[in-house]
ChimeraX commands (.cxc) that place a marker at each C-alpha (Angstrom):
marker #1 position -11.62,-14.23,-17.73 radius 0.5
marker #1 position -12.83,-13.94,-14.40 radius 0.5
marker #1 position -10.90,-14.35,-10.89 radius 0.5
marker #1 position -9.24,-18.02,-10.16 radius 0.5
marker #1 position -8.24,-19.30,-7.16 radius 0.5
marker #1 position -6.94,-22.95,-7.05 radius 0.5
marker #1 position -4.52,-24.93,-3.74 radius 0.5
marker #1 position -1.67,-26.80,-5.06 radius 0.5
marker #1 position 1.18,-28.31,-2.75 radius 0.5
marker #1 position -0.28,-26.25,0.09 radius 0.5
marker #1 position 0.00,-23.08,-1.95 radius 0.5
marker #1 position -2.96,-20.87,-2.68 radius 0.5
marker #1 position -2.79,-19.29,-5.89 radius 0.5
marker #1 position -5.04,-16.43,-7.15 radius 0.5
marker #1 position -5.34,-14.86,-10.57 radius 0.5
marker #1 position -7.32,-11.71,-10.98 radius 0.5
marker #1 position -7.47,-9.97,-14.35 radius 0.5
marker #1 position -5.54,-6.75,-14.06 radius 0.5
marker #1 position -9.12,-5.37,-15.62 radius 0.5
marker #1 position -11.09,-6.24,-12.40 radius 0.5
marker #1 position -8.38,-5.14,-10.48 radius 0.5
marker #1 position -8.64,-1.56,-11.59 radius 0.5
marker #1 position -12.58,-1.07,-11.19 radius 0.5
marker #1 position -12.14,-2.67,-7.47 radius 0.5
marker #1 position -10.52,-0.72,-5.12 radius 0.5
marker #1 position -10.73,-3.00,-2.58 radius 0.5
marker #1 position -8.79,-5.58,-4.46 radius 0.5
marker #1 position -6.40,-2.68,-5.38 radius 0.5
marker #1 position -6.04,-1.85,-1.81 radius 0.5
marker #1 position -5.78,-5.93,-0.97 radius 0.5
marker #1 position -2.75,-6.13,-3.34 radius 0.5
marker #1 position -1.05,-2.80,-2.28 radius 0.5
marker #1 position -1.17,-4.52,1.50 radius 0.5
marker #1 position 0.49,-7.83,0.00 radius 0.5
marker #1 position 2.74,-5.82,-1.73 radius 0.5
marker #1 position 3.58,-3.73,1.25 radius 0.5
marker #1 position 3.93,-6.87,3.75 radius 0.5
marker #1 position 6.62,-8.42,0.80 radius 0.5
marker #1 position 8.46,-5.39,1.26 radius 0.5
marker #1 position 8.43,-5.62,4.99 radius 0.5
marker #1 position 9.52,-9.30,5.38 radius 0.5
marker #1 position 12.24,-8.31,3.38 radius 0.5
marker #1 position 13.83,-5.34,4.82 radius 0.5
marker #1 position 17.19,-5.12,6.55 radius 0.5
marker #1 position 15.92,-1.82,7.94 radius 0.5
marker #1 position 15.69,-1.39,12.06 radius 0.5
marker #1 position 13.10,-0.33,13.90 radius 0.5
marker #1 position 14.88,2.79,14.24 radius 0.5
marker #1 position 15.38,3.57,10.71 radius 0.5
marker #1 position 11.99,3.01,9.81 radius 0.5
marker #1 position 10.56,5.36,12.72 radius 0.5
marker #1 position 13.42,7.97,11.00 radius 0.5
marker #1 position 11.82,7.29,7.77 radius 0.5
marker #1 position 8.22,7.47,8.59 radius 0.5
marker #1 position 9.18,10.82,10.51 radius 0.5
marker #1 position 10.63,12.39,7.22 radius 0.5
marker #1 position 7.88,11.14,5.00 radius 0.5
marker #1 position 5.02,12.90,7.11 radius 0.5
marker #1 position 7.36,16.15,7.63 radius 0.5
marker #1 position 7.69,16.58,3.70 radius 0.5
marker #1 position 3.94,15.53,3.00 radius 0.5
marker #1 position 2.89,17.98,5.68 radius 0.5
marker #1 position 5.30,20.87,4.60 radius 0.5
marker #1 position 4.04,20.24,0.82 radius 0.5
marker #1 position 0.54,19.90,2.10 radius 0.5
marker #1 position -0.10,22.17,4.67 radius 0.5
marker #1 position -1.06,25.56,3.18 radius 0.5
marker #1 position -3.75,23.64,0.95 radius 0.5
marker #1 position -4.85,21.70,3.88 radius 0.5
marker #1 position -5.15,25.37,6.04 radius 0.5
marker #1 position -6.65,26.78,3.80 radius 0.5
marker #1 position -9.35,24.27,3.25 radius 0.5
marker #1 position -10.56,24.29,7.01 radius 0.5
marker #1 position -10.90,28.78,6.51 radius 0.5
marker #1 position -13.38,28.08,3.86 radius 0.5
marker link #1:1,2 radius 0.2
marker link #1:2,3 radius 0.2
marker link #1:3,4 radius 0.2
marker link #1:4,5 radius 0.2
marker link #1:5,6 radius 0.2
marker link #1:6,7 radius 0.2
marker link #1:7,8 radius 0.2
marker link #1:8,9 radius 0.2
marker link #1:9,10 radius 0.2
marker link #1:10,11 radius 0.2
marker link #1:11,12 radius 0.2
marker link #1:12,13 radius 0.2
marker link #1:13,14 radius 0.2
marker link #1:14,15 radius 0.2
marker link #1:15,16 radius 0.2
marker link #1:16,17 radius 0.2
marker link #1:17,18 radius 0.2
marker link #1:18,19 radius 0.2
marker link #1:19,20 radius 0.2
marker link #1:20,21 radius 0.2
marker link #1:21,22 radius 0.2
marker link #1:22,23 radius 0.2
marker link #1:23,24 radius 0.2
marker link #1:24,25 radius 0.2
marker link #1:25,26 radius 0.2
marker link #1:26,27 radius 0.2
marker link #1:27,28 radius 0.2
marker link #1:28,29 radius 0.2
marker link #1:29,30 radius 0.2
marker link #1:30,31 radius 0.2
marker link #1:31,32 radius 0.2
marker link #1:32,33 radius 0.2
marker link #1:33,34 radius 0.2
marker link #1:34,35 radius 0.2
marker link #1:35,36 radius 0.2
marker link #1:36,37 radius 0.2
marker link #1:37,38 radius 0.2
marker link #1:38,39 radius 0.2
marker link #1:39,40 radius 0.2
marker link #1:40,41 radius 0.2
marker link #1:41,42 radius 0.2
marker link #1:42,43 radius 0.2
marker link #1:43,44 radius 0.2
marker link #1:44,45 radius 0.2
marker link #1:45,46 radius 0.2
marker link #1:46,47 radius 0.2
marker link #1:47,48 radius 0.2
marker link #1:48,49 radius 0.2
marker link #1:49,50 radius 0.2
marker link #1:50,51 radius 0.2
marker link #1:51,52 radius 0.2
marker link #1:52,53 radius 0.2
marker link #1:53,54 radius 0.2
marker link #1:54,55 radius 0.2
marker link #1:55,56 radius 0.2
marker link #1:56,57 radius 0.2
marker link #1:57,58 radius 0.2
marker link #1:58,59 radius 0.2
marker link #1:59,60 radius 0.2
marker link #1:60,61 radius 0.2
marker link #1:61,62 radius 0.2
marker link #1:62,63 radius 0.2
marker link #1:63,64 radius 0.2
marker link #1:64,65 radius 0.2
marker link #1:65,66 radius 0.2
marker link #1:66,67 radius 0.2
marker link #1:67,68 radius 0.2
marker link #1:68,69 radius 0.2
marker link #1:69,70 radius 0.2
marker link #1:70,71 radius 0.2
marker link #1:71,72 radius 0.2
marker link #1:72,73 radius 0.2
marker link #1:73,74 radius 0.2
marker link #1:74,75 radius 0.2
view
């Protein structure tokens, strides 16, 4: 099966076998953005909660991650 795209009623519809969607990261990264936007759109977060949010997510990535990441640039 390969990758379909047809326009019905004024709605674009796309079908990708999951298959070609694995070995192409740019379609992976293409679907992650849709999926991301979806997510968005339907949020009752603020503004404010999702700068609080964003803050905590890069203060435990960068607590988990910063010895490694330190280390790396000594080498």
């Amino acid at each position: 099966m390969s990758t379909e795209v047809s326009v019905k009623n004024e709605i674009y519809q796309i079908t990708i076998p999951a298959e070609e969607v694995y070995e192409n990261e740019m379609l992976r990264d293409s679907i992650d953005m849709i999926r991301g936007q979806q997510i968005i759109a339907e949020s009752q977060a603020t503004d404010e909660q999702i700068a609080e949010l964003a803050d905590e997510v890069t203060n435990t990535w960068w607590k988990n991650n910063k010895d490694r990441i330190l280390d790396g640039l000594s080498d």
